[in-house]
C-alpha positions as CSV (number, residue, x, y, z in Angstrom):
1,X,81.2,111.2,123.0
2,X,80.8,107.8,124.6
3,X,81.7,104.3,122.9
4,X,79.3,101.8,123.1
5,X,79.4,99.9,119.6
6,X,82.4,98.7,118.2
7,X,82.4,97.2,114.7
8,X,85.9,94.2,114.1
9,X,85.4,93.5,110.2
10,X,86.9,90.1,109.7
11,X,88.3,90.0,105.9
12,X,88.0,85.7,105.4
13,X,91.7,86.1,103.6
14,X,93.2,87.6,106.7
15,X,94.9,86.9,109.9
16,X,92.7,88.5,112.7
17,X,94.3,88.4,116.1
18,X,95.3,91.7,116.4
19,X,91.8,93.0,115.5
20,X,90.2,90.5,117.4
21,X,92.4,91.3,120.8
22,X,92.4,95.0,120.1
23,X,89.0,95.3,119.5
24,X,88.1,93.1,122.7
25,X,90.4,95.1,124.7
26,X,88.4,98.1,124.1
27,X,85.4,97.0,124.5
28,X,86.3,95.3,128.1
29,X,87.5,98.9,129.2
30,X,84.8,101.1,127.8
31,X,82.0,98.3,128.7
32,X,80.7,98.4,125.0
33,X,79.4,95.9,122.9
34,X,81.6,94.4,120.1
35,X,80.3,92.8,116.9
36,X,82.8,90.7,114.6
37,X,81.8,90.7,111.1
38,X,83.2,87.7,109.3
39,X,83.2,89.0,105.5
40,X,83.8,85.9,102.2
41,X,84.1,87.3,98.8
42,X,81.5,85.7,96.5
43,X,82.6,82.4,94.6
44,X,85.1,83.4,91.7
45,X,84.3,82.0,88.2
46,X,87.0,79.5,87.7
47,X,87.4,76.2,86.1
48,X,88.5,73.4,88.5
49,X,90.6,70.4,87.3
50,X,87.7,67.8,86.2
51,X,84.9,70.5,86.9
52,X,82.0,70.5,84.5
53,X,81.2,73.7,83.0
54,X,77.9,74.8,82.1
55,X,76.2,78.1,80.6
56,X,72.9,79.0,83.2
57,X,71.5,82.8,82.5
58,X,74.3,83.8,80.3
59,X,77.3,83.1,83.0
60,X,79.7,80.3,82.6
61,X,80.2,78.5,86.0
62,X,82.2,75.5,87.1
63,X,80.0,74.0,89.4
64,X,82.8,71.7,91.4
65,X,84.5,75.0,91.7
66,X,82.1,76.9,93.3
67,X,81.0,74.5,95.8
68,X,84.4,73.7,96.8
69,X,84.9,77.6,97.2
70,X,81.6,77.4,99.7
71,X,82.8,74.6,101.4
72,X,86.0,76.2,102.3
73,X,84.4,79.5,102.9
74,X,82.0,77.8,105.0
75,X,85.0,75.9,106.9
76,X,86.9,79.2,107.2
77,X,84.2,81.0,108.9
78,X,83.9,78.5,111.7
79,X,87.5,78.1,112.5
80,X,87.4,82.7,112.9
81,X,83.9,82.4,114.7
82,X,85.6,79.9,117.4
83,X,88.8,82.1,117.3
84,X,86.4,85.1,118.3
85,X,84.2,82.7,121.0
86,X,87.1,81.7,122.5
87,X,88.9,85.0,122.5
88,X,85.8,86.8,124.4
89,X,85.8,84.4,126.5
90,X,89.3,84.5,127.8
91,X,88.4,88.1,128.5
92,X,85.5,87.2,130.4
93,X,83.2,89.0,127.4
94,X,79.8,87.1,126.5
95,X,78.9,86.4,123.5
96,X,75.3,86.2,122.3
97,X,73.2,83.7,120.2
98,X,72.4,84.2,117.0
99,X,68.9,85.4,118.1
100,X,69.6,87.8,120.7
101,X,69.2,90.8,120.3
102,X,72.7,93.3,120.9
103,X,72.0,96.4,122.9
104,X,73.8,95.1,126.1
105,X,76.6,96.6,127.2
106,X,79.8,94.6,127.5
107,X,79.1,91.8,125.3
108,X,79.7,90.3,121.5
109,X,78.1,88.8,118.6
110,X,79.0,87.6,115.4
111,X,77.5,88.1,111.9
112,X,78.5,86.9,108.4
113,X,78.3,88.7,105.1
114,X,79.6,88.3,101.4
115,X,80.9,90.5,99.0
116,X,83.0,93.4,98.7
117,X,85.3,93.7,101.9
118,X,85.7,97.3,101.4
119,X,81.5,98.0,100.9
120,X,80.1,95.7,103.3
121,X,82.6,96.7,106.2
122,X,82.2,100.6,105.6
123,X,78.1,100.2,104.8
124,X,78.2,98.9,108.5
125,X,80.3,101.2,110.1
126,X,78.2,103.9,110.1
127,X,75.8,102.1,112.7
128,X,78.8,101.9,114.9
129,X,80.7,104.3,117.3
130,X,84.1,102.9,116.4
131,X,85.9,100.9,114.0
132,X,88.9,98.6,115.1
133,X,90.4,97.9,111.9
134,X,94.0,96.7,110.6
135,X,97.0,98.5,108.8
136,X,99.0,97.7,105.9
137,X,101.1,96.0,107.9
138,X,99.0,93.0,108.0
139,X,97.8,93.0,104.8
140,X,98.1,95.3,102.2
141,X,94.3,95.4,100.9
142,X,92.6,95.8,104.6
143,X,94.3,99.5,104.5
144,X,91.6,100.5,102.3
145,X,88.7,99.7,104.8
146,X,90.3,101.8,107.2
147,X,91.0,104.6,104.9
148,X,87.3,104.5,103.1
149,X,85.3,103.8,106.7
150,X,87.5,107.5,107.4
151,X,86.4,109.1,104.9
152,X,82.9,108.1,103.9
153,X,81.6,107.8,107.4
154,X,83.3,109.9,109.6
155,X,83.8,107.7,112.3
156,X,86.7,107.1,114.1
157,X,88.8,104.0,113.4
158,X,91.3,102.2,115.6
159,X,94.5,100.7,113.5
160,X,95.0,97.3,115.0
161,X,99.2,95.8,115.1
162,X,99.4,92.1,114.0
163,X,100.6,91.3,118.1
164,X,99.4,93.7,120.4
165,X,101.7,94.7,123.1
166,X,100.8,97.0,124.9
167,X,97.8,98.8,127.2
168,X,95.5,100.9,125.4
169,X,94.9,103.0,128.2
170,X,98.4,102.7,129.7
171,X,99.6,106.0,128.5
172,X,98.0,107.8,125.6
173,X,100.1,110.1,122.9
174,X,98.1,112.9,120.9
175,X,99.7,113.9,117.6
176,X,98.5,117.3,117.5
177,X,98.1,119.8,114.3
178,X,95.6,121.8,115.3
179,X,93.7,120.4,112.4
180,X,89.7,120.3,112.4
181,X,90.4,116.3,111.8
182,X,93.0,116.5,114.8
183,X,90.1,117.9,116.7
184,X,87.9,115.3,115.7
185,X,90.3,112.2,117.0
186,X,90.6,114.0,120.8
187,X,87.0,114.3,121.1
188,X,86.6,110.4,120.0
189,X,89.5,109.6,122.0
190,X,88.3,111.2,125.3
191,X,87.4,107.8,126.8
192,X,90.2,105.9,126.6
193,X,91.9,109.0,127.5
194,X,89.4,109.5,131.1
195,X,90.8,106.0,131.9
196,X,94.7,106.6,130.7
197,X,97.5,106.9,133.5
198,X,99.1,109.5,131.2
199,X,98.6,111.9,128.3
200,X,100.7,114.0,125.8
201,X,100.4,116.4,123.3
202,X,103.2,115.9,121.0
203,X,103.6,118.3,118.0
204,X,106.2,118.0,115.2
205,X,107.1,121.3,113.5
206,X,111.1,122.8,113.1
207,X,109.8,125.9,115.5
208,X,108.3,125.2,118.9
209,X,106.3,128.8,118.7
210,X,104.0,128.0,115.7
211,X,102.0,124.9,118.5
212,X,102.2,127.0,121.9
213,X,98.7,128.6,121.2
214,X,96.9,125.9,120.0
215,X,98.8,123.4,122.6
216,X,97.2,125.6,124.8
217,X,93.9,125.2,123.6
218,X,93.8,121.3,123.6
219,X,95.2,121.5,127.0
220,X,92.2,123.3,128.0
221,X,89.6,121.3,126.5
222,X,90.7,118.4,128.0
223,X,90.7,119.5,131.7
224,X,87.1,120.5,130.9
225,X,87.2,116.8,130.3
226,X,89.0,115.7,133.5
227,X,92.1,115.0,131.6
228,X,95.6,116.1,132.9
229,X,98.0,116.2,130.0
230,X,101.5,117.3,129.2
231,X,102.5,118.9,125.7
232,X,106.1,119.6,123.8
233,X,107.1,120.2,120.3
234,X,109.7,117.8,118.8
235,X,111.7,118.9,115.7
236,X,111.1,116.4,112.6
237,X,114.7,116.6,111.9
238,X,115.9,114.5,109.0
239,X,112.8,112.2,109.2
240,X,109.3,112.4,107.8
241,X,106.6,113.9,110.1
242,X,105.2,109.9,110.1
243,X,108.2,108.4,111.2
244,X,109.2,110.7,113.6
245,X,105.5,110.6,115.5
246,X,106.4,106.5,115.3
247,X,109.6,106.8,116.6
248,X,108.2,109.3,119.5
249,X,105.5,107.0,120.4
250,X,108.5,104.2,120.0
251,X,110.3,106.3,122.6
252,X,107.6,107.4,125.4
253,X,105.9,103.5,124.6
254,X,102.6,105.2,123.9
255,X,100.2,102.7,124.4
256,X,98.1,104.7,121.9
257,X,98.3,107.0,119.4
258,X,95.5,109.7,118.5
259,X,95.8,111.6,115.1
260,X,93.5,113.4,112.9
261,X,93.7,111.8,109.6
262,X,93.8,113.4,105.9
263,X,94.2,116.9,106.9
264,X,95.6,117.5,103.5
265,X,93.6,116.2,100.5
266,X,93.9,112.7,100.0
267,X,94.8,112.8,96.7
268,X,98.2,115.2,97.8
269,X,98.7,112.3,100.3
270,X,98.5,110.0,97.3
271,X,100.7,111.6,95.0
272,X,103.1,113.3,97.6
273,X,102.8,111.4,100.7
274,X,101.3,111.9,103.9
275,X,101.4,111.5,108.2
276,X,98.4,109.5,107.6
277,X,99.3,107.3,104.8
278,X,102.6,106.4,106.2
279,X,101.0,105.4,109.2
280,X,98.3,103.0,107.3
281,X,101.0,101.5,105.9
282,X,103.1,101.5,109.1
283,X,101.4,101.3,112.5
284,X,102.8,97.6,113.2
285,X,103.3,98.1,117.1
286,X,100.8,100.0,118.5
287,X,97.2,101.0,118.3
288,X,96.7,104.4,116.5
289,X,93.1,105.8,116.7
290,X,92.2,108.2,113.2
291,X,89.7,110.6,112.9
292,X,88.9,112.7,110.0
């Protein structure tokens, strides 16, 4: 598949440089265009000190309160649209009026929207290719617009770190379970992996046998695909399957990480724990790409 829309939601509660660089980043090397949507929650229903409070429709409001909110909502969604202006163009990325029309490749826009983080940001994803969004790490709430976007649209999403550090395309590090999801993340992966000075498979299981086939196999799909790439099976050890494809990637500084996400049931993830969990709540260094 080829990436040529990439979706950045921008929560208005949340730091967004990672996402912002991350998402620019990709879009610079796979010449796609890249939309930020800045997302404010709707005014909360609160009294402010000296605020009059008046019953309209059956709904109490405070009406200093609420246009203070809009005023700050207002001045928060400026200072993140000239964050992202000036971010595309230190990148050499155009950005595009309000009245163009996106379908260019290798350029940005900007679009507001309120309400529900979670809704609005997976309702659009679905009209994109990818999703660049950010872990736990960075804020405990965005996890769910990563996990949902997964789940309810299919499409892939790239976990963002707070600071990136590294080259997306620098060298590339599949975590491979032969899972139908695992599947799923190589095939949206295969552009940045085209471009990547190296790729490896790297399986975790306690004996080397149970991968060779199926290592095998991905090997072979991926020269179809012009792709060169090395493979090995590392024993988990006394570590969780999470941490020890962190500390792997850690180790061989992966520049990104590929991994097929929920291949259990999400609910056993919830209640027992999970690869893909632990890395929502744990990618803080480098980009991991999920696919379900």
């Amino acid at each position: 598949m080829s990436i040529k829309r990439i979706l950045v939601p921008l929560p208005g509660s949340a730091g967004h440089t990672g996402q912002i660089e991350t998402a620019l980043f990709a879009a610079k090397t796979l010449g796609a265009h890249v939309q930020a949507l800045f997302i404010s929650e709707p005014p909360p229903v609160t009294h402010a000190p000296g605020g009059l409070t008046v019953t309209e429709m059956g709904r109490t409001v405070t009406v200093p309160s609420i246009n203070w909110h809009a005023e700050e909502q207002e001045r928060t969604a400026r200072n993140a649209r000239q964050v992202f202006a000036l971010a595309c163009a230190g990148v050499g990325i155009p950005m595009l009026s309000a009245n163009d029309e996106p379908g260019s490749p290798l350029a940005a826009s900007w679009r507001k929207a309120e309400g529900s983080y979670v809704e609005i940001a997976v309702q659009r994803a679905a009209a994109f290719d990818l999703m660049v969004a950010a872990s736990a790490t960075v804020m405990e709430s965005l996890m769910a617009i990563a996990e949902q976007s997964l789940l309810r649209t299919r499409r892939p999403v790239l976990l963002a770190p707070a600071r990136p550090q590294s080259d997306l395309t620098d060298s590339v590090m599949i975590a491979w379970d032969e899972s139908p999801e695992c599947w799923h993340a190589v095939s949206a992966a295969i552009p940045f992996m085209q471009l990547a000075k190296s790729v490896q498979i790297i399986s975790v299981d306690r004996d080397a046998s149970n991968r060779q086939a199926s290592q095998a196999e991905v090997l072979a799909y991926l020269r179809c695909h012009g792709i060169a790439a090395t493979a090995r099976v590392v024993a988990p050890e006394l570590r969780s399957v999470g941490d020890t494809l962190l500390a792997v990637g850690a180790e061989h500084e992966a520049g990104l990480l590929i991994m097929g996400a929920y291949s259990h049931s999400r609910l056993r993830e919830m209640l027992l724990g999970g690869a893909t969990r632990h890395i929502l709540k744990n990618a803080s260094v480098r980009p991991v790409l999920l696919a379900h």
